[in-house]
KOLRO-939352 format. One line per field, with one value per residue (C-alpha): x, y, z. Coordinates in steps of 0.2 Angstrom, whole numbers, plus 5000, padded with zeros to 4 digits. Each point is the difference from the previous one (the first is absolute). Layout:
u	c(X; ...)
v	c(Y; ...)
w	c(Z; ...)
This chain:
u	c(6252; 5007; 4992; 5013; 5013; 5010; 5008; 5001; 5005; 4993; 4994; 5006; 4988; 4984; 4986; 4984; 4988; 4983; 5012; 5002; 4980; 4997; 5011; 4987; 4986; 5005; 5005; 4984; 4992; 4985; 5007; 5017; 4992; 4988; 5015; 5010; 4984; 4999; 5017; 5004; 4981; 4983; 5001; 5016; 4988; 4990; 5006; 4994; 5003; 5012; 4992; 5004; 5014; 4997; 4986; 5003; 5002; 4984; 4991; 5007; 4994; 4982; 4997; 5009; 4990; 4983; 5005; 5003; 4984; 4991; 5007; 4997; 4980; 5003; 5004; 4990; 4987; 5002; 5004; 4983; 4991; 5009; 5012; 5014; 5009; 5003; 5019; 5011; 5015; 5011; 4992; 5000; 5019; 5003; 4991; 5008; 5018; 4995; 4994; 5015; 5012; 5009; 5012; 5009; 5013; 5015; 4998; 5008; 5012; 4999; 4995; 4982; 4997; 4987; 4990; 4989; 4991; 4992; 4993; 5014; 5021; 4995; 4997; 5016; 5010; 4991; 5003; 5021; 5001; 4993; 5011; 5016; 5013; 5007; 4985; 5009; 5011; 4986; 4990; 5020; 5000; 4981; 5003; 5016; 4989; 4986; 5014; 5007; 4985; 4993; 5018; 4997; 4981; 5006; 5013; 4987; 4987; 5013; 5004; 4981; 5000; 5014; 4992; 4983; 5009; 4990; 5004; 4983; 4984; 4990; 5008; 5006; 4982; 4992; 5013; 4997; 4983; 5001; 5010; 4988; 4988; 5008; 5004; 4978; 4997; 5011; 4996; 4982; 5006; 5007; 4984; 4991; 5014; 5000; 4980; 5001; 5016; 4990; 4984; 5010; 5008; 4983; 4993; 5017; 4997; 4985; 5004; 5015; 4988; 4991; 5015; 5009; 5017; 5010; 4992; 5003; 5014; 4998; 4990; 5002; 4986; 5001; 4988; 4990; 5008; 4983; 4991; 5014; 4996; 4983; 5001; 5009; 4990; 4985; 5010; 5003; 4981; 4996; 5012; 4993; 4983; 5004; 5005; 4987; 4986; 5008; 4998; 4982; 4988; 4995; 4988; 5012; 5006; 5016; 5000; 4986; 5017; 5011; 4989; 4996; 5017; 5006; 4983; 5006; 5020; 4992; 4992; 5015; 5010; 4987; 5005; 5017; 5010; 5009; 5013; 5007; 5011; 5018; 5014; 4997; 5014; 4993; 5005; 4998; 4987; 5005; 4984; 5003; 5020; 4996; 4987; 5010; 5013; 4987; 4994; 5020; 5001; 4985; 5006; 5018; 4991; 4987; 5017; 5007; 4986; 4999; 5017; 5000; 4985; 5009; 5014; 4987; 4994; 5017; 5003; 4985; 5002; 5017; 4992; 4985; 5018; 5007; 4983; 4999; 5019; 4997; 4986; 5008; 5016; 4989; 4991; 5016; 5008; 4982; 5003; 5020; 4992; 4989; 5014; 5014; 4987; 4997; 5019; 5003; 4986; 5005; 5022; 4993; 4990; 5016; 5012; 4990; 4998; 5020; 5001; 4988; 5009; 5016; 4994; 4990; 5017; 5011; 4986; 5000; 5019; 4998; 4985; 5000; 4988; 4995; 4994; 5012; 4995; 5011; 4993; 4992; 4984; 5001; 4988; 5000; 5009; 4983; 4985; 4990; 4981; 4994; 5003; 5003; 5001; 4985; 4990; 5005; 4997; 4982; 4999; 5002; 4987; 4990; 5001; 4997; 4984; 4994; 5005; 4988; 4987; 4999; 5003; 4984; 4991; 5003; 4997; 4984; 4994; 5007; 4982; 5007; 4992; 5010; 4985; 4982; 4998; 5006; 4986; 4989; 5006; 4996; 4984; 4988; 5008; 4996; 5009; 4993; 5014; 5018; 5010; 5015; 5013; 5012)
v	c(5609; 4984; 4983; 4989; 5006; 4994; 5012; 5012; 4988; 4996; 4982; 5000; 4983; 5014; 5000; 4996; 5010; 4989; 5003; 5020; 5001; 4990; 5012; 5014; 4992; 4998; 5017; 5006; 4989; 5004; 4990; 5008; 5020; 4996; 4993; 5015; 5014; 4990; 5001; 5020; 5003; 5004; 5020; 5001; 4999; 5014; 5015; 5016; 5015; 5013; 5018; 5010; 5016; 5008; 5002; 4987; 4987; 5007; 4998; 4982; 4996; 5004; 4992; 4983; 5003; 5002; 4984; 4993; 5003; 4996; 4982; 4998; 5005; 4986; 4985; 5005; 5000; 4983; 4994; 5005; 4993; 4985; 4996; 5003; 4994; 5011; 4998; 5003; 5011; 4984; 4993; 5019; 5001; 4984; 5005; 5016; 4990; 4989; 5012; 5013; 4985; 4995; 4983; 4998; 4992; 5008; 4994; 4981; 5004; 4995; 5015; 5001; 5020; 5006; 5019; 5004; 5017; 5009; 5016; 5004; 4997; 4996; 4983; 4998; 5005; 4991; 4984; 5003; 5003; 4983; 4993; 5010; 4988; 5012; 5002; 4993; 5014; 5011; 4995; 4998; 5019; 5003; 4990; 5009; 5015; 4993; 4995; 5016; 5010; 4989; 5003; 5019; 4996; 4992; 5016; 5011; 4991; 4998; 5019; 5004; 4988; 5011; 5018; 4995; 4988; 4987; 4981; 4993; 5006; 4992; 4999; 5018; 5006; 4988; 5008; 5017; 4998; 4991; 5018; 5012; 4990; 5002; 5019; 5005; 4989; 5008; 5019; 4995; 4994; 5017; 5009; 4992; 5003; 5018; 5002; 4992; 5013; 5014; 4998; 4997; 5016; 5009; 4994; 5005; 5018; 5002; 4994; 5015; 5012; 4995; 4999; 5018; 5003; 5001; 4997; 5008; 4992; 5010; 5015; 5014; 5009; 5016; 5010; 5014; 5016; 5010; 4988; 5002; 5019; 4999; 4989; 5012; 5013; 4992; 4995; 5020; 5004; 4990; 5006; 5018; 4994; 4995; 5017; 5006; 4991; 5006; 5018; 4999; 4989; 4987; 5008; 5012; 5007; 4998; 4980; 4997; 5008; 4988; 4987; 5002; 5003; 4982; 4992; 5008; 4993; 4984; 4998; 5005; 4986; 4987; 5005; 4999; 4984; 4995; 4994; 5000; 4988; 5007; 4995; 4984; 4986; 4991; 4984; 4991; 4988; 4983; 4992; 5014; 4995; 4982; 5003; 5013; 4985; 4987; 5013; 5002; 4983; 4996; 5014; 4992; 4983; 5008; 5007; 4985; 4991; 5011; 5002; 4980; 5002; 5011; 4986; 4986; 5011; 5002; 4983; 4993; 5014; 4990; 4983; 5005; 5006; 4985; 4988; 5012; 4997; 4983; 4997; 5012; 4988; 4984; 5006; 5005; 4982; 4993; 5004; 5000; 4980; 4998; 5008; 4987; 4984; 5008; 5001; 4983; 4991; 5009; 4994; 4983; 4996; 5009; 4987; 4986; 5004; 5003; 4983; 4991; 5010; 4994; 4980; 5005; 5008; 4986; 4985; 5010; 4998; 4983; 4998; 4994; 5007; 4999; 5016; 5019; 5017; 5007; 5020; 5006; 5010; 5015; 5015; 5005; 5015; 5007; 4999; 4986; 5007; 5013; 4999; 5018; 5001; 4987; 5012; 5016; 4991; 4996; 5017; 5006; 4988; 5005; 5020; 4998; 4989; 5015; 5013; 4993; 4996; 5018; 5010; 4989; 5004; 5019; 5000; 4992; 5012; 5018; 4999; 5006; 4995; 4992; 4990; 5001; 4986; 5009; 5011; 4986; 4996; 5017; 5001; 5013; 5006; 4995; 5002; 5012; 4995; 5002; 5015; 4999; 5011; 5005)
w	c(4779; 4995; 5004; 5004; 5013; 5016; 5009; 4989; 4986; 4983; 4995; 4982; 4997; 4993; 5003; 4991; 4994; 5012; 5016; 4996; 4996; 5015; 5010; 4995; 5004; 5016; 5003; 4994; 5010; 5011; 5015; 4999; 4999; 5015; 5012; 4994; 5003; 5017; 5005; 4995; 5007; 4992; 5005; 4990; 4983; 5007; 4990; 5004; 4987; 5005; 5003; 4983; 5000; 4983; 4989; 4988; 5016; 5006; 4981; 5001; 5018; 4999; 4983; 5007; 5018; 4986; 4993; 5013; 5006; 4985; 5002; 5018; 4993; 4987; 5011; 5014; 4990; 4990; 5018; 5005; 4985; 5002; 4986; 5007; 5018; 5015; 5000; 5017; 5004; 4998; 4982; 4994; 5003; 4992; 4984; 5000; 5002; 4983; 4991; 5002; 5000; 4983; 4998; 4983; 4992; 4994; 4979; 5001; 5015; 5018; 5008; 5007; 4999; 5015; 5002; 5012; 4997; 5016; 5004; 5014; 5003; 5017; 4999; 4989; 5012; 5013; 4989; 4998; 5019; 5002; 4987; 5005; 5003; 5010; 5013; 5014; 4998; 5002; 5016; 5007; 4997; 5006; 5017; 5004; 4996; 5013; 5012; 5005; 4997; 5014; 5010; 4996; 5007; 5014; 5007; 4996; 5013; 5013; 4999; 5001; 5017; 5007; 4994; 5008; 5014; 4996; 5006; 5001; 4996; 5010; 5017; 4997; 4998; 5013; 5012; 4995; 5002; 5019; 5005; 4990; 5012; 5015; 4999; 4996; 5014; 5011; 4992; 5004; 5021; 5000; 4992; 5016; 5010; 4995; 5003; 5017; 5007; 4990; 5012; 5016; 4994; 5000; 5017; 5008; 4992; 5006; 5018; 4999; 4997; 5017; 5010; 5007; 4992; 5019; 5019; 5016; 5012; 5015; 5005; 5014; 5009; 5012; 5010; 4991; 5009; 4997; 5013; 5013; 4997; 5000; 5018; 5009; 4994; 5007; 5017; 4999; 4998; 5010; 5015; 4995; 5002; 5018; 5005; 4991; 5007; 5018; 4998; 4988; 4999; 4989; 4989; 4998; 4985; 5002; 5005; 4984; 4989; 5007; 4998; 4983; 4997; 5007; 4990; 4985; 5004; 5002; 4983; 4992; 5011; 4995; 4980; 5004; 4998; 5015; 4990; 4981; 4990; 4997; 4989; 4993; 4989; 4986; 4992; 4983; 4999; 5001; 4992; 4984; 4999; 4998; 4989; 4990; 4999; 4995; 4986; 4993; 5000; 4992; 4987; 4997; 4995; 4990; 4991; 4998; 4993; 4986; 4996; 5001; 4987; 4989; 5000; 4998; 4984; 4992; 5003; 4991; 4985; 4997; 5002; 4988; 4987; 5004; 4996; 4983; 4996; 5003; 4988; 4986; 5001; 5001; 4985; 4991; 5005; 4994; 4984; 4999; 5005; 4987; 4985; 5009; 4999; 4981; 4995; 5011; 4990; 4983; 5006; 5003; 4987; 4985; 5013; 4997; 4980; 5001; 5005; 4989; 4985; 5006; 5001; 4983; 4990; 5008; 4993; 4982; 4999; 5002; 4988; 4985; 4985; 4986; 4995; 5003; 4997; 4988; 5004; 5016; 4996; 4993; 4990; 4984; 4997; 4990; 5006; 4994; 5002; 4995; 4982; 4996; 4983; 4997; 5012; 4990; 4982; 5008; 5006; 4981; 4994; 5015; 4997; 4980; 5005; 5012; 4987; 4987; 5011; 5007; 4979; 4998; 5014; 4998; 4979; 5003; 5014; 4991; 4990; 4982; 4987; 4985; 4988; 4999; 5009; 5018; 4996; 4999; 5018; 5006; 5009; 4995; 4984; 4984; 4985; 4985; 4987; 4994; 4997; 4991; 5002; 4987)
């Protein structure tokens, strides 16, 4: 980037070498990285390794996770011996920034040259957002987004309100509540109601079963025929006995018949009723009628307290609904709530950035600077770490190292013997002399 422009336009005065190095030493600057880690934030510098797809990934990972681990081993341990400082989140991101940061100058040009070498592309793209000239562009976009997801919100809880007729919560529930209220109390009025009219029901029934179905009106009596019989048969004896006792005398046979005759007549008249009772008319019996009428009645309201209980019961299975319907739409609304106060939050807070990137883009046309970027970020089209072909040239070394190492190990443990001396080394054996063979 060149050091001397306004408004895009090159000075053509040059610039002195002590002006470009001082450039890079403030850039480099501890003051300058920690305001720039405080204002993209601390956990931004916290890179976490990605999970490994393939095996060579994998190989990679747990090696680096190893080394990782070792050095963690390291500095916690100088740190416990104390030779070295216990460093926070904040100084560790700092040192990490100067270390992976590099500022040179182009050969005896201008142009300041700056890399910045991290673990993760996050963070790059995190810085050219905030660098984006265009960013007002993009929280314009990202409130219209907020603004009719919060209208779309906003339909959404006014049809929930009609599909579970919900106007006010509370007043819909305390009313609700008053009526379910109402309807036990009364369906326990006609509980009692229904005990008291079944016990008068009971002592009526048992005062029916003492009273007779109907009662006589009028009743006729007539003279038993047998006694008229009977009396003037004895008036006939008794004339016979006369002209009997005329012609014999009283100790007479004769006269003892007739007497005993009449005695006998009379016993039969004194068993005899004089008179017996005839046709008689009967009638209902008043005191059973009203009773009878007392019982219907009785019935009738028994009836309609239960089928007033039965309506009581329908009526609060449809409040106990309702309540239920209530609280399922109040819950839904709850959190329809809490997701509008989210999106409202989220609209106002990308309105108010809109607005301070507009005031911010309107000042930078009207700033004059010294200092213009002549490239936006980018990434090197090839990787810059690992070194592959320093790793597999190291891998050779490495391999030949291990090849000799093991040919030693396995010459010297196959136990041939080549000299005199390696029977020497033999223990136990002892050697007699030399033979030559031809």
């Amino acid at each position: 980037m060149p050091l001397a422009v306004e408004k895009g336009g090159i000075y053509t005065t040059g610039v002195q070498k002590e002006e470009v190095n001082s450039y890079i030493n403030l850039l480099m600057s501890t003051s300058l990285i920690a305001e720039t880690v405080d204002a993209v934030g601390v956990e931004k510098f916290k890179f976490e390794a990605k999970r490994p797809e393939t095996l060579v990934q994998a190989i990679k990972y747990f090696v680096k996770a190893a080394v990782r681990g070792v050095k963690q081993l390291v500095r916690e341990t100088t740190i416990m011996l104390g030779l070295k400082k216990e460093l926070t989140d904040r100084a560790l991101a700092i040192k990490l920034v100067q270390r992976s940061l590099s500022v040179n100058r182009e050969r005896d040009s201008n142009v300041i040259s700056m890399s910045l070498r991290l673990p993760d592309g996050e963070l790059a793209r995190h810085v050219d957002l905030r660098r984006n000239i265009d960013v007002a562009l993009v929280f314009e976009a990202q409130t219209e987004t907020y603004h009719d997801q919060l209208v779309a919100l906003q339909l959404e809880m006014a049809q929930v309100r009609a599909d579970w007729r919900i106007n006010s919560v509370p007043e819909q529930r305390t009313a609700m509540i008053a009526r379910l209220q109402g309807l036990k109390a009364a369906r326990n009025l006609r509980i009692r109601d229904i005990t008291r009219l079944t016990s008068e029901e009971v002592a009526i029934r048992e005062q029916l079963e003492l009273l007779p179905d109907k009662v006589v009106n009028t009743e006729v009596y007539e003279v038993n025929p047998s006694v008229i019989r009977i009396r003037e048969r004895i008036v006939g004896l008794e004339i016979q006995r006369v002209a009997v006792a005329n012609t014999y005398e009283e100790e007479s046979e004769q006269v003892r018949r007739i007497d005993r005759e009449i005695g006998e007549l009379r016993n039969l008249l004194a068993a005899q009723a004089a008179e017996f009772r005839g046709e008689s008319t009967y009638g209902p019996h008043h005191r059973r009628e009203k009773l009878l009428s007392d019982l219907a009645d009785l019935r009738i309201e028994i009836a309609g307290l239960h089928a007033a209980m039965e309506r009581d019961a329908q009526f609060i299975s449809e409040l106990n609904a309702d309540l239920l319907n209530l609280s399922e739409g109040e819950a839904k609304l709850v959190m329809m709530d809490l997701d509008w106060q989210v999106l409202q939050q989220k609209y106002l807070a990308n309105a108010t950035r809109r607005e301070e990137a507009s005031i911010e883009e309107a000042m930078n046309m009207n700033r004059v600077a010294n200092i213009a970027i002549l490239s936006p970020p980018m990434v090197s089209a090839e990787p810059v770490s690992p070194n592959r072909l320093l790793l597999f040239a190291v891998g050779i070394g490495f391999g030949l190292f291990i090849a000799l190492i093991f040919t030693f190990l396995r010459e010297w443990g196959r136990g041939v013997v080549y000299e005199e001396s390696d029977v020497y080394a033999l223990d136990g054996l002892y050697p007699l002399g030399v033979v030559s063979i031809a």
